[in-house]
NUNUSE-464851 format. One line per 4 residues: number of its first residue (from 0); their letters; for each residue x, y, z of N, C-alpha, C. Coordinates in steps of 0.05 Angstrom, whole numbers. Example, Ala and Ser with C-alpha at 12.3 -4.5 7.8 and 13.67 -1.06 7.14 Angstrom:
REM NUNUSE-464851
0> as> 264:-114:156:246:-90:156:264:-66:156  257:-45:142:273:-21:143:258:1:157;
This chain:
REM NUNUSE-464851
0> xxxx> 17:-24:0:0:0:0:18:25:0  14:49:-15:29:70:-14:18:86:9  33:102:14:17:115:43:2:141:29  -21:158:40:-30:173:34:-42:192:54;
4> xxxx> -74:196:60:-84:206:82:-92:189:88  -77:172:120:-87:150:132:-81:155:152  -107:147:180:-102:140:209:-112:116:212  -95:98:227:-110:77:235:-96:65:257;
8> xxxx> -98:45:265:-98:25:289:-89:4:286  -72:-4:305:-64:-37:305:-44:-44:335  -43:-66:334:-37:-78:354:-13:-73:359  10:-81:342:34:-86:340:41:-72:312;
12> xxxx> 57:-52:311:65:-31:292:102:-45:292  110:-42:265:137:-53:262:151:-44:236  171:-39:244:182:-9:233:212:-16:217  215:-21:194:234:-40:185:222:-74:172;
16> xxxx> 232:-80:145:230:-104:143:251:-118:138  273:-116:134:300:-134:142:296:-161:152  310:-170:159:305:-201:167:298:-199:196  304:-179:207:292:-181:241:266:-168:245;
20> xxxx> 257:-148:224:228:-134:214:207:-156:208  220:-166:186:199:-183:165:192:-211:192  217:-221:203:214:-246:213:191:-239:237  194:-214:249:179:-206:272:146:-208:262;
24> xxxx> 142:-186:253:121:-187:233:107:-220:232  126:-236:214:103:-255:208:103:-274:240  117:-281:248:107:-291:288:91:-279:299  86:-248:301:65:-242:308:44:-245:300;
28> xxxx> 36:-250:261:16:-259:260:5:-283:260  29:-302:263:20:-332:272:4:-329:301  21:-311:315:13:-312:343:-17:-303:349  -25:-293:322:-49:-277:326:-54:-242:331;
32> xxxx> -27:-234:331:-38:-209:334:-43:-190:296  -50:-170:303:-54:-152:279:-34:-141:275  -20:-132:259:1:-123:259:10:-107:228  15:-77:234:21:-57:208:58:-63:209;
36> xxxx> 65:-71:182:91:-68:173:102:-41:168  112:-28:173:126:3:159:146:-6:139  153:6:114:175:0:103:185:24:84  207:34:84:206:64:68:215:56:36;
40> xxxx> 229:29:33:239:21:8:213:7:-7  210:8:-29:179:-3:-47:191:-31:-51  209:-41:-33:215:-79:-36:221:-88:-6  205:-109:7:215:-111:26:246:-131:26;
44> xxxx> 258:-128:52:284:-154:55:306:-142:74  297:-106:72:321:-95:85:357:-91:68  367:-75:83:392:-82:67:416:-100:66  404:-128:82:418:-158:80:409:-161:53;
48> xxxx> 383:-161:49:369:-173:24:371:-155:-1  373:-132:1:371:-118:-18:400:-102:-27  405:-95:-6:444:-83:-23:463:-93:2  458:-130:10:474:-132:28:497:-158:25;
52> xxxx> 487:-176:49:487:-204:48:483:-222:16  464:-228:14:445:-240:-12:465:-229:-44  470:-206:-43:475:-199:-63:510:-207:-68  515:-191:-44:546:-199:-45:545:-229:-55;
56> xxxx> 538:-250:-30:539:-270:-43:539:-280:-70  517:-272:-77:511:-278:-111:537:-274:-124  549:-254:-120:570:-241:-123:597:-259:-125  602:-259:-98:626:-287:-87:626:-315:-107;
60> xxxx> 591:-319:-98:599:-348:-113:599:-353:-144  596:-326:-160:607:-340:-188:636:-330:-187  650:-317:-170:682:-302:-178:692:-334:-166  692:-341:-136:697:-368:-130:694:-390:-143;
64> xxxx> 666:-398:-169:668:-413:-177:691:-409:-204  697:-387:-212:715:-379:-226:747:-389:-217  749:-377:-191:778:-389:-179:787:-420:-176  756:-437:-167:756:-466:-172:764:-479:-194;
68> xxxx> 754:-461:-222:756:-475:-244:792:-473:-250  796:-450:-249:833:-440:-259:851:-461:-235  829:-465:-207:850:-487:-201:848:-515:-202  831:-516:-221:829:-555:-227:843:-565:-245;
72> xxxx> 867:-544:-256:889:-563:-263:901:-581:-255  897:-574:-231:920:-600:-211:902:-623:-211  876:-618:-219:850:-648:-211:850:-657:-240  866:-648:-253:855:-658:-278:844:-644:-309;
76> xxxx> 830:-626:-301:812:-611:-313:823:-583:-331  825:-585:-355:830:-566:-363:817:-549:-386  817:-517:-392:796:-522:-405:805:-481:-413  794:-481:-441:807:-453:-445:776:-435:-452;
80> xxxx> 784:-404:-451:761:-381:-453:747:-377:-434  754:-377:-409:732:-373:-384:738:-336:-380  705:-330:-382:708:-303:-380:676:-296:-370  673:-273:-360:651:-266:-343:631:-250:-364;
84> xxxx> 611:-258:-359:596:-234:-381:574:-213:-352  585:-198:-353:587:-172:-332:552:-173:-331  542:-162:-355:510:-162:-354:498:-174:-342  506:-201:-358:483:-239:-354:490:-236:-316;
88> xxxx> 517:-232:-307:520:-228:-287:506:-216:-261  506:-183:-279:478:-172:-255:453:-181:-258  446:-191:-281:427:-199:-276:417:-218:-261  438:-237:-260:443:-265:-236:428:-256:-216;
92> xxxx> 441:-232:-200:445:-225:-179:423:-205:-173  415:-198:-193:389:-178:-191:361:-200:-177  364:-221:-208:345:-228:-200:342:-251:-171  361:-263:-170:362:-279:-132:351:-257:-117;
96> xxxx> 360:-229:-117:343:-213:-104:321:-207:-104  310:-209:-128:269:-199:-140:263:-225:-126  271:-251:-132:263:-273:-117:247:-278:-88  272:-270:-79:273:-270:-50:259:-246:-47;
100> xxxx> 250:-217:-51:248:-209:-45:214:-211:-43  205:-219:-73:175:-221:-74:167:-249:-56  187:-270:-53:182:-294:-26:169:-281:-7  181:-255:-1:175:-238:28:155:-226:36;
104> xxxx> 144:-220:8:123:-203:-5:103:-221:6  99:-246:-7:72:-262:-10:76:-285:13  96:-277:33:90:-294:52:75:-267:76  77:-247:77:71:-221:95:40:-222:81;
108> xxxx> 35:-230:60:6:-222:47:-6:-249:58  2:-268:59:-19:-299:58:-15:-291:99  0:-282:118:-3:-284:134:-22:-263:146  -30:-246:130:-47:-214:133:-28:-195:142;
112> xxxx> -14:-188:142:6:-167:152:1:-143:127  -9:-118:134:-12:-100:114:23:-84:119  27:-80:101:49:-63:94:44:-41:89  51:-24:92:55:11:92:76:20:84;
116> xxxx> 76:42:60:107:49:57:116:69:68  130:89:71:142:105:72:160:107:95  171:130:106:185:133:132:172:136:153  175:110:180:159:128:204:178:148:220;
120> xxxx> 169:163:234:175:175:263:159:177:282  164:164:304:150:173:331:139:195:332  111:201:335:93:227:341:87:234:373  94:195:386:82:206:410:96:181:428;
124> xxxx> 93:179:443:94:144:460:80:117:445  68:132:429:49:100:423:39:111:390  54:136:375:36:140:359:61:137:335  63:136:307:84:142:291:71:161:266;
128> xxxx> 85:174:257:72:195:229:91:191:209  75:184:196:87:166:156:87:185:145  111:188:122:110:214:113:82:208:88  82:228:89:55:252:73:34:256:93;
132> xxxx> 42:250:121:18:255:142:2:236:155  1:213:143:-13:190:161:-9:185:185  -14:179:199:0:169:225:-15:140:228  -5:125:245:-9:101:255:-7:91:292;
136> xxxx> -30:96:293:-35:86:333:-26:53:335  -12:56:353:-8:22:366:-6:18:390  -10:-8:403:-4:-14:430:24:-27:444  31:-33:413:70:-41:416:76:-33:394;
140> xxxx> 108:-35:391:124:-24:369:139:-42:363  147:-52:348:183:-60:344:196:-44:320  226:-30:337:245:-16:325:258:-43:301  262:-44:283:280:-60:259:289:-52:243;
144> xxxx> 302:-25:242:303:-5:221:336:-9:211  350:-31:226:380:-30:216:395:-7:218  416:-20:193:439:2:196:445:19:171  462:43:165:468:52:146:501:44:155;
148> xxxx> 513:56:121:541:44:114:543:78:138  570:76:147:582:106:162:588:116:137  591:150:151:594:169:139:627:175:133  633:181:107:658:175:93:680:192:107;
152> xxxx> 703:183:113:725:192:125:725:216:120  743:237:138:742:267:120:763:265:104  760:284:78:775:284:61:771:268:37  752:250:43:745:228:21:720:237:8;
156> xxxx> 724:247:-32:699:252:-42:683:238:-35  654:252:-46:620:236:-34:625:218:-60  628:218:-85:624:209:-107:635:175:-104  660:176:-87:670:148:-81:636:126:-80;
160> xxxx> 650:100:-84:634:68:-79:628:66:-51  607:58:-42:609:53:-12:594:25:-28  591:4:2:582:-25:-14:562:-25:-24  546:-11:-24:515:-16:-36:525:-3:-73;
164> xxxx> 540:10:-69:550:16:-102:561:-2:-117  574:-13:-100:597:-28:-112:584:-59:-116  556:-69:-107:544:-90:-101:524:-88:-129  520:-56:-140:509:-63:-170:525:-70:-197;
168> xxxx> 549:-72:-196:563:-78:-206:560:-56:-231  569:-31:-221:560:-6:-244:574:-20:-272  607:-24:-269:627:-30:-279:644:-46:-268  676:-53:-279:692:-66:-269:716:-44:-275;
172> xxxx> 719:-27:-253:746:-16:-259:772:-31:-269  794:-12:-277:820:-30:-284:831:-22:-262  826:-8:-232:844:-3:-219:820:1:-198  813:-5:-170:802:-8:-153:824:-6:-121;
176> xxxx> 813:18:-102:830:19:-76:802:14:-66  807:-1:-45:784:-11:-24:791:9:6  776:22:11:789:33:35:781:22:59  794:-6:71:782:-20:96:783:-45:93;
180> xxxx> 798:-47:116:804:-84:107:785:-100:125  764:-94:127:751:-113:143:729:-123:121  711:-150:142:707:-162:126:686:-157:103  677:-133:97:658:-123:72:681:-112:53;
184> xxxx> 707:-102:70:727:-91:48:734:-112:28  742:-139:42:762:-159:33:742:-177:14  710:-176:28:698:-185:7:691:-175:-22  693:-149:-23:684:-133:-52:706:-131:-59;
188> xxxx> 724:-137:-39:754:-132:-60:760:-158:-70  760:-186:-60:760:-199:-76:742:-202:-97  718:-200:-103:698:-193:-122:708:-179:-140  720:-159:-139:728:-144:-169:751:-152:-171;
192> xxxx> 775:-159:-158:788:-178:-164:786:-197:-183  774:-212:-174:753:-243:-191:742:-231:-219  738:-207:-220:725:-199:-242:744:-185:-266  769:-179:-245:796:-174:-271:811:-143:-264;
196> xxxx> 788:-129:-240:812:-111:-220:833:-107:-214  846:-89:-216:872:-97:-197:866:-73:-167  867:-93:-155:855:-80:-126:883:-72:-101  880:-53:-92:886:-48:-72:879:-45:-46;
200> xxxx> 888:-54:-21:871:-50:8:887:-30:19  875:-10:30:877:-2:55:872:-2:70  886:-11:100:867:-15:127:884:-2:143  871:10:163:883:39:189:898:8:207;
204> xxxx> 884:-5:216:902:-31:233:926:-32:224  944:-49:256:953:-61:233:960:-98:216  927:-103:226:927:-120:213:893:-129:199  901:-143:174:871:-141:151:849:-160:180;
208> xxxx> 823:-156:177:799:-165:187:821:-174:216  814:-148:235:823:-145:263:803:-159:284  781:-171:280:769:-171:299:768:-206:300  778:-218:281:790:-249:281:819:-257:290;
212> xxxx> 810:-292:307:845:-294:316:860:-293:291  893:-294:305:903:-290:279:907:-315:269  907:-338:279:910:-354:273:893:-365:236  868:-353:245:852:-357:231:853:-336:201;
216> xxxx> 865:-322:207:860:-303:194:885:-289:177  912:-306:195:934:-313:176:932:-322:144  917:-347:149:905:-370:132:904:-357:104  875:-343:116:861:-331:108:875:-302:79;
220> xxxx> 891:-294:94:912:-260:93:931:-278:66  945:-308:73:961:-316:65:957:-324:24  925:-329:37:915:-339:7:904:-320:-11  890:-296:5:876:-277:-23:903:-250:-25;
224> xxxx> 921:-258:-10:938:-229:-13:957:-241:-50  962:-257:-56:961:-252:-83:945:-251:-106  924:-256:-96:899:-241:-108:894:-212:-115  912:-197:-100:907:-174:-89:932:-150:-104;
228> xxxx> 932:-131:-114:948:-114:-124:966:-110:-95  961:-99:-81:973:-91:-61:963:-80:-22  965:-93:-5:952:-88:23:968:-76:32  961:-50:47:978:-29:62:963:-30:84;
232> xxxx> 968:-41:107:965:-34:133:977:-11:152  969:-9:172:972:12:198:974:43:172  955:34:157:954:68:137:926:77:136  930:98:128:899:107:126:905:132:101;
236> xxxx> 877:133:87:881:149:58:865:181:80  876:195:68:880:227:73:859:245:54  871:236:30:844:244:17:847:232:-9  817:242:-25:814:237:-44:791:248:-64;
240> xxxx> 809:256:-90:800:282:-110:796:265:-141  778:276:-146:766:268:-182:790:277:-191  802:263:-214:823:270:-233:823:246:-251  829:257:-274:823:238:-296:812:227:-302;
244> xxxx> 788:227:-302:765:210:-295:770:185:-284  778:194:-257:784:178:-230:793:185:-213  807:178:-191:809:191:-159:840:193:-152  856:220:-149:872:220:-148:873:225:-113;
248> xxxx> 889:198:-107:892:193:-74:915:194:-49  917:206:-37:942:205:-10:939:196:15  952:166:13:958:153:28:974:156:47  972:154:77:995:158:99:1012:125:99;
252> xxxx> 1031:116:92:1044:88:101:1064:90:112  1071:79:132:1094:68:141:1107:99:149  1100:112:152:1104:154:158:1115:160:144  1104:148:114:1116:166:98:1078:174:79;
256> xxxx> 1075:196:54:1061:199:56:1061:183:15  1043:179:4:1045:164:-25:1019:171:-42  1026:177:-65:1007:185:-85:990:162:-94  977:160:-107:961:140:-119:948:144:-146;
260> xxxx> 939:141:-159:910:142:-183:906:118:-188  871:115:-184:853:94:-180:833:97:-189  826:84:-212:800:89:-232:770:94:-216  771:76:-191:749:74:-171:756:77:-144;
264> xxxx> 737:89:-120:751:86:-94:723:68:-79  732:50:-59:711:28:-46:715:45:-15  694:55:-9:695:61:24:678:38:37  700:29:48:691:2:68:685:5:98;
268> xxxx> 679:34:104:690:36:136:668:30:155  654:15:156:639:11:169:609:17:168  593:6:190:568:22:194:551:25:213  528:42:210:525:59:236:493:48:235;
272> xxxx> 474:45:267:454:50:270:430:65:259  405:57:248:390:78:239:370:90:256  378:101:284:370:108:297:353:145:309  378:164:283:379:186:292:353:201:279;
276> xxxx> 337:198:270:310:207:247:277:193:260  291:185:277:271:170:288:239:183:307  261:200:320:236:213:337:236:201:364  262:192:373:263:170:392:255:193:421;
280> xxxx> 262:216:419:264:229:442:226:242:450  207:234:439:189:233:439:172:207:450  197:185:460:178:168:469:196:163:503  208:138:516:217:130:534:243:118:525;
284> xxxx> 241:121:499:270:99:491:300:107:497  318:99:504:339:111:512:363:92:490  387:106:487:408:103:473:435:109:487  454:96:473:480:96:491:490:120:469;
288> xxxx> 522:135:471:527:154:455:535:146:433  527:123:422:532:108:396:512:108:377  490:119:388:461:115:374:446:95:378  459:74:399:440:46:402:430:42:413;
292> xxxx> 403:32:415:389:37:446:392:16:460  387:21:480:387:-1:498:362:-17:508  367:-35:509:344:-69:511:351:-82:526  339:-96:538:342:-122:560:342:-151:544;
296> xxxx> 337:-176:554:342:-194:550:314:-193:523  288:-184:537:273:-195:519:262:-174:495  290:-153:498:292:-140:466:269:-112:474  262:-103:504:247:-89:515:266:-60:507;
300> xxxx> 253:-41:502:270:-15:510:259:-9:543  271:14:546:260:28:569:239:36:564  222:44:544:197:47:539:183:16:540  167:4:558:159:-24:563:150:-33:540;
304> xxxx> 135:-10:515:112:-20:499:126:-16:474  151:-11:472:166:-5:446:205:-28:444  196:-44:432:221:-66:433:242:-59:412  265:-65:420:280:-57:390:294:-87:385;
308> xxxx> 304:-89:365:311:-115:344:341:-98:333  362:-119:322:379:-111:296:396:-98:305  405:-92:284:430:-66:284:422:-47:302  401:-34:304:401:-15:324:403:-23:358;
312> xxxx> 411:-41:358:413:-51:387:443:-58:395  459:-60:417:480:-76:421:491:-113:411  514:-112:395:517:-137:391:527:-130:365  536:-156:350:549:-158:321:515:-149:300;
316> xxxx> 524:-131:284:510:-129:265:502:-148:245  486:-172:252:485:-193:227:459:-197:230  450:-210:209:422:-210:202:404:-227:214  426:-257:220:419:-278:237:413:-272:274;
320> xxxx> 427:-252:272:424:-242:303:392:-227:301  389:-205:285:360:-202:277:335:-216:272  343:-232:257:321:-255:262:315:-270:288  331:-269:289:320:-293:322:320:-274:345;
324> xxxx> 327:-245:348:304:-222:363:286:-220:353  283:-216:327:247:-208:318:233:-231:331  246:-263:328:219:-276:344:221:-271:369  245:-264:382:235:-266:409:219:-255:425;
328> xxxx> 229:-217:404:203:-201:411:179:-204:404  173:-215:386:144:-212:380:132:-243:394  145:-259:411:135:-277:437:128:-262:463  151:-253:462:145:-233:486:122:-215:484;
332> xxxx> 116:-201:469:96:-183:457:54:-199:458  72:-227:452:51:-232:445:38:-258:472  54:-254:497:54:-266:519:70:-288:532  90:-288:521:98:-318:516:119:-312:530;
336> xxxx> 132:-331:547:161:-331:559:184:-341:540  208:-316:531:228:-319:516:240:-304:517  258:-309:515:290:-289:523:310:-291:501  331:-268:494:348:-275:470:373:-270:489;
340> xxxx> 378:-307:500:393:-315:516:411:-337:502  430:-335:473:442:-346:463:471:-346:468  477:-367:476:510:-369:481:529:-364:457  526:-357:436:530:-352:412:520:-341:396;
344> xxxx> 534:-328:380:525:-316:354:543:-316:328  540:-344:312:563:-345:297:570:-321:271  598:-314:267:603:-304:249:620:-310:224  616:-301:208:619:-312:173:637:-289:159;
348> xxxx> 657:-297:148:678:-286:134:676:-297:112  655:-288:92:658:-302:60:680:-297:29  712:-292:54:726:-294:31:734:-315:27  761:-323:2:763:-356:1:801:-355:5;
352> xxxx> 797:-374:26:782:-389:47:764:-375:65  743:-387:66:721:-380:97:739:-376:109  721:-353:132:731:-356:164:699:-352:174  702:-372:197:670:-378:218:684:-379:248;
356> xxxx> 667:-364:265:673:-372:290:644:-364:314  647:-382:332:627:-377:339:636:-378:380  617:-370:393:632:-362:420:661:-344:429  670:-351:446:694:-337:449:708:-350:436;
360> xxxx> 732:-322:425:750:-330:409:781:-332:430  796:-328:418:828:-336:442:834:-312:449  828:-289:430:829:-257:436:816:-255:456  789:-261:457:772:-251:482:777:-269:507;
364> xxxx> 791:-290:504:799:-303:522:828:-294:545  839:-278:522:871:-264:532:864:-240:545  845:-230:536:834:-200:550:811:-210:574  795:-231:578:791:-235:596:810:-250:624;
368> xxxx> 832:-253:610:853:-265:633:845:-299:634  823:-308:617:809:-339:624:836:-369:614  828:-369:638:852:-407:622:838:-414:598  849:-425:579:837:-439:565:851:-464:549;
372> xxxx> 840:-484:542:846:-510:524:836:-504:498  865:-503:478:859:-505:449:869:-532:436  849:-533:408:861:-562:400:861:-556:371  880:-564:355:871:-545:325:880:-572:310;
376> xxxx> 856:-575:293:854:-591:281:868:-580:246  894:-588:226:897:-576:201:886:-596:179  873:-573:157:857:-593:140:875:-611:119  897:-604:126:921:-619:112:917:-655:118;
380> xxxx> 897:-653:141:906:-686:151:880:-691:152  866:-683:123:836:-692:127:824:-702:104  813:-730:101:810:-736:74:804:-723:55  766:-713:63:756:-700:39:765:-666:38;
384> xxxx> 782:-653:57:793:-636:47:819:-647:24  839:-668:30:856:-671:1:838:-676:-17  806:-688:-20:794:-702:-49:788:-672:-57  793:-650:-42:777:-625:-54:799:-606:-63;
388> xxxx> 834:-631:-53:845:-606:-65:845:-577:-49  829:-582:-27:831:-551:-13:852:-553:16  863:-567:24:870:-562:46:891:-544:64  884:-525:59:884:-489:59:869:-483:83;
392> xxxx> 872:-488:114:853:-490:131:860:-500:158  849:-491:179:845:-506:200:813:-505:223  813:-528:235:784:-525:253:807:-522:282  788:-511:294:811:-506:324:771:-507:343;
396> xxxx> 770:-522:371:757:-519:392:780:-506:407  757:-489:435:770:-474:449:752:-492:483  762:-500:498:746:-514:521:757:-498:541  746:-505:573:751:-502:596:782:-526:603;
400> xxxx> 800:-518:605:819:-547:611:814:-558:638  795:-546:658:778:-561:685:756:-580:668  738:-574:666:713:-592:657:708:-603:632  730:-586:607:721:-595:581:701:-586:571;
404> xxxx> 688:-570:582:665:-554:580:673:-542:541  663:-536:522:662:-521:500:658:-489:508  677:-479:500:670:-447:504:677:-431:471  689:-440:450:687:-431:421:690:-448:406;
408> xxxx> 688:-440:387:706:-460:353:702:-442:335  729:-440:330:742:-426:297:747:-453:273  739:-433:251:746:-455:234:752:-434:212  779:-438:183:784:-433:166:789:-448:145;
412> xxxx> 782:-449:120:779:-473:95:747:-469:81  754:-477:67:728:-482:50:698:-489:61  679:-474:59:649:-486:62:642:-483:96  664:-469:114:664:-467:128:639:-454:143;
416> xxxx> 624:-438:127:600:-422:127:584:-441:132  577:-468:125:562:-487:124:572:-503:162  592:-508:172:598:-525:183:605:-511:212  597:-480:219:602:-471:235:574:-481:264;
420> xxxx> 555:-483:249:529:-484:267:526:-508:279  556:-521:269:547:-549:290:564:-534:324  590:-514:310:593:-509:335:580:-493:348  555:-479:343:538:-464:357:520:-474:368;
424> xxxx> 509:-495:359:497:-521:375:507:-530:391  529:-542:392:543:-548:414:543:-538:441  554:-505:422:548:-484:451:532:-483:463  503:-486:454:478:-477:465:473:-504:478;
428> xxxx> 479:-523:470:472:-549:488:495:-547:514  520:-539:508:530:-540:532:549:-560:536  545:-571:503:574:-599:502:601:-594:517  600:-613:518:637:-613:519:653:-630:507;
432> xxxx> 680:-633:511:700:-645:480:694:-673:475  684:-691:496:675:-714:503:646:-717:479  637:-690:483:602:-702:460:617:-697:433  630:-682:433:647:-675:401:660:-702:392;
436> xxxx> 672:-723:410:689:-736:401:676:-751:403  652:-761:421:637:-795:408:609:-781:387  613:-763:380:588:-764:355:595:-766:336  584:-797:321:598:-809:297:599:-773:272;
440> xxxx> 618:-773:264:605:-760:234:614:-775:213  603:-765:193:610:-783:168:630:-784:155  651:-801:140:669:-805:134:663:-806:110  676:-792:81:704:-770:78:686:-742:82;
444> xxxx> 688:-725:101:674:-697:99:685:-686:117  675:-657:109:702:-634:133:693:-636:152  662:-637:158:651:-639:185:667:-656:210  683:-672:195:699:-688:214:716:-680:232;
448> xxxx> 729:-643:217:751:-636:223:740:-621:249  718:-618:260:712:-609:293:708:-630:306  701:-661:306:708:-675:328:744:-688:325  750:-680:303:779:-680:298:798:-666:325;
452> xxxx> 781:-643:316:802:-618:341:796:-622:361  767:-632:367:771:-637:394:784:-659:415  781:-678:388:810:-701:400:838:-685:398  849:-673:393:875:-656:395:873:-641:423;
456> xxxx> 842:-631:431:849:-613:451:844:-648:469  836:-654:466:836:-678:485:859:-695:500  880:-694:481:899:-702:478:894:-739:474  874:-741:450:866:-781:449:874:-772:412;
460> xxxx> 881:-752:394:883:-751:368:901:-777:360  894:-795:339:911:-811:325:913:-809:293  909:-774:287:909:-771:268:935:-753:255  937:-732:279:963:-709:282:974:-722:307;
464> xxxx> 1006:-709:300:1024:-709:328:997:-694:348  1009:-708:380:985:-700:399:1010:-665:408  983:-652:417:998:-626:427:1009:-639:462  1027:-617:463:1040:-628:492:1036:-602:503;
């Protein structure tokens, strides 16, 4: 529905459709309540679904299936003229998005969820006003409104790529600087890479995707950095000016200061809450000086009748973390006892090789001062990693060395994205290295390589030298 001159009423008002919007939304109307969707974009999915997650992907997996093919020489396979056709390409990727996006559409319609477009803001405690003047009364809220990319370094033209640019695939520069090595940098940079780039990173750290062990992330650094024109760490770009029809740029490295020209510039730096447009100071909701508000376990603000979800709340920005608030709020909402009380929240590094980790990592372990038992399992000593040719990788468990208790698992190698949620299961059940190591898995598969590691932290491995 487009918005127009409208007042009306509903139970549960929900403000965002993203995957923690949309998911909320349809639980509540299982649950029975009525419930108005807000959405300001004319597609629902949010920007996982629409210039995020989903697309990148699309993205990754034909450049990866590209890198698979150039390396199946060694399997055998050889084969000449592999080349990308850029168009057929977005279109790939366009349409997985119309897909998914109309899925969203006609599951919000068969459940009755009316949708509303435009922008809300809080009018009152309980009221919101859509632009052209409508407003909408409710008896609860949920905040889902996500995040935007941050606001570009100073000194850096507006004209630069931020990811949502760089995810339509306008073009394929012959010369691409990524400004940010974390993991949205490293992913679009390998992407135009894959597509015939020659890319450069910049990252202020000084080291690429800082917020992974290094162990993992060595691996990781070791395999796409010849992929890569060139990675400059502990630097940061100064500025950057249109010239030649492209961006003439100054880099700080190593204290000295360096010129550049780069057909395209990628601002990777992060992103921020969509919190500030809101109208928040018109209701009870309160925020830390980051823009995020604050919530309790069951996703409550300080306003009792207004919950928030997603990016706008504390925690890793991922979409999977969103979804499983939107149900919890809209249980709660809708009477039910539930809490978003997860011992985990795994995260996904979709360059190649994966990086997945889920619980504490050894960083957060060193800064908490905690003992800990590691066991690292390398995919070097693992069948169906040699039948794949990939063994570029390791699985590592992290335990209690008192009880054996499970407290993380990292893993780096292939498909890793797939094989992380057994260790998040784990967590949430509460395993320890003992349930890892008598649960048959199947033989030749990577899945093997986490009750692998956990025989290493065990010290019973008869596959690697045992750690001492």
């Amino acid at each position: 529905m487009v918005m127009g001159s409208l007042n009306q009423e509903t139970e549960v008002a929900v403000i965002g459709s993203g995957p923690g919007g949309y998911v909320a939304a349809l639980r509540l109307a299982d649950l029975g309540k009525d419930v108005v969707l807000i959405e300001e974009r004319e597609r629902p999915g949010g920007t996982c679904l629409l210039e995020g997650c989903i697309p990148s992907k699309s993205l990754i997996s034909a450049v990866e299936l590209a890198e698979s093919a150039k390396k199946a020489k060694k399997l055998g396979l050889t084969f000449d003229g592999l080349a990308f056709d850029i168009d057929a390409l977005r279109q790939w990727t366009e349409g997985v998005v119309n897909g998914l996006s109309q899925g969203v559409t006609v599951l919000l319609k068969r459940r009755g969820v009316e949708v509303l477009h435009g922008r809300a803001r809080f009018s009152g405690p309980r009221s919101l006003l859509i632009d052209g003047g409508a407003t909408v009364e409710f008896e609860k809220c949920i905040i889902a409104t996500g995040s935007n990319v941050a606001a570009l370094p100073a000194g850096m033209d507006p004209t630069v790529w931020t990811s949502a640019d760089a995810l339509k695939l306008p073009l394929v520069p012959e010369t691409l600087l990524v400004v940010g090595g974390g993991y949205i940098g490293l992913e679009l940079g390998l992407v135009y890479a894959g597509l015939g780039s020659r890319v450069t990173v910049v990252e202020f750290f000084p080291r690429l995707l800082a917020g992974a062990d290094h162990d993992l992330a060595d691996v990781m650094i070791g395999q796409i950095t010849p992929r890569l024109e060139e990675v400059l760490v502990e630097s940061r770009v100064t500025s950057v000016e249109p010239a030649d029809g492209g961006f003439r740029v100054i880099i700080e490295h190593e204290g000295k200061t360096r010129e550049g020209s780069y057909e395209k510039v990628l601002a990777a730096v992060g992103r921020v809450p969509n919190t500030s447009e809101l109208g928040l100071e018109n209701t009870g909701v309160k925020m830390d000086d980051k823009g995020l508000i604050l919530t309790d376990g069951s996703c409550m603000t300080d306003d009792p009748d207004i919950f928030a979800i997603g990016d706008v709340t504390h925690g890793p920005m991922l979409a999977h973390k969103a979804s499983r608030e939107g149900k919890v709020a809209a249980e709660v909402i809708a009477g039910k006892s539930s809490q978003f009380d997860n011992r985990s929240i795994p995260a996904v590094v979709f360059t190649d090789p994966e990086i997945a980790w889920t619980g504490m990592t050894e960083r957060e372990a060193e800064e908490r001062g905690r003992k800990i038992n590691v066991g690292r399992f390398p995919l070097a000593a693992l069948g169906r990693a040699r039948t794949l040719g990939r063994t570029d990788g390791l699985v590592k468990v992290i335990s209690d060395p008192d009880t054996g208790l499970l407290l993380g698992v990292g893993m780096v190698g292939p498909h890793v994205s797939e094989l992380i949620a057994e260790g998040s299961l784990a967590l949430e059940m509460g395993a320890t290295l003992e349930d890892l190591m008598v649960t048959i898995h199947p033989h030749p598969t990577l899945s093997e390589s986490l009750m692998e590691a956990a025989e290493v932290a065990a010290g019973t491995t008869v596959h690697v030298g045992r750690s001492r």
